[in-house]
C-alpha positions in Angstrom: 0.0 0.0 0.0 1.4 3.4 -1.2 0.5 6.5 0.8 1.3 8.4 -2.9 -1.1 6.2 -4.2 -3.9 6.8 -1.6 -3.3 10.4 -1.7 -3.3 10.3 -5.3 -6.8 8.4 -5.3 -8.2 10.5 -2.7 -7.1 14.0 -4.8 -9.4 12.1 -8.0 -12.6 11.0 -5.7 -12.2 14.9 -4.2 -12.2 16.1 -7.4 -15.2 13.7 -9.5 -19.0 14.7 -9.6 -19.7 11.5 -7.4 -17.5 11.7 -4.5 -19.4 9.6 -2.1 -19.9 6.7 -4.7 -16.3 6.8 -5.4 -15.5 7.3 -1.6 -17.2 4.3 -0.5 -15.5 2.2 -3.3 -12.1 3.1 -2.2 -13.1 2.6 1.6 -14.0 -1.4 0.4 -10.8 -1.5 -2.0 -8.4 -0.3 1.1 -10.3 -1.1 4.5 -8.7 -4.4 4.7 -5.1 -3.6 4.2 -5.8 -0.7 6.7 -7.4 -2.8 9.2 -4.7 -5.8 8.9 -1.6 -3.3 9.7 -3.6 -2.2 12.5 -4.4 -5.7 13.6 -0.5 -6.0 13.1 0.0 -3.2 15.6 -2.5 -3.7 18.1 -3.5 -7.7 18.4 -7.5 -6.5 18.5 -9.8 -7.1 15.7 -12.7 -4.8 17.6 -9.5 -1.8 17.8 -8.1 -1.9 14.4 -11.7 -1.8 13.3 -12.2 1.2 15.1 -8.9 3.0 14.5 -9.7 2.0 10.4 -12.9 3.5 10.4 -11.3 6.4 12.4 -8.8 6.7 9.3 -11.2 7.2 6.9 -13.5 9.1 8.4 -11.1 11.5 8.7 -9.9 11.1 5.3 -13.6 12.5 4.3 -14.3 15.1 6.3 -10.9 16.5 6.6 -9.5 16.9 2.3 -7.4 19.5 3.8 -4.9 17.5 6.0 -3.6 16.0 3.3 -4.8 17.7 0.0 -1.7 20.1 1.2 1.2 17.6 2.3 4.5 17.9 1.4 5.5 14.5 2.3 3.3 13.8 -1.1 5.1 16.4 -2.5 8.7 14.5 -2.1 6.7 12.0 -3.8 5.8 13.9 -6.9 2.5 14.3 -6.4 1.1 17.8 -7.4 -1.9 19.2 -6.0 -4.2 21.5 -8.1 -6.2 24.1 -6.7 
């Protein structure tokens, strides 16, 4: 899993006429990678589906953490305004 990717991904759902229907596929597409690193981290099923929902709930209601990152940057990912 590439965070340039998922940045990437998130910039193109941002950015389509049918965000949530786009939003909601990449939540199914990436949950479960999410959820097994943080089933790696924390040994609990019932808190690494919590802190993955957390993630992407996040991811939704807050574009502008990472529509402006820099880390992405590095990564040569451009962000339009």
């Amino acid at each position: 899993m590439s965070w340039t990717g998922i940045i990437g991904e998130m910039i193109y759902i941002m950015n389509s006429n049918n965000k949530v229907t786009r939003f909601q596929a990449f939540f199914e597409k990436k949950s479960p990678k999410v959820r097994a690193l943080a089933f790696q981290l924390l040994k609990s099923e019932e808190d690494a589906k919590d802190i993955t929902q957390d993630i992407f709930v996040k991811l939704w209601e807050n574009p502008d953490l990472w529509m402006n990152c820099e880390k992405a940057r590095k990564h040569g990912i451009e962000f339009s305004s």
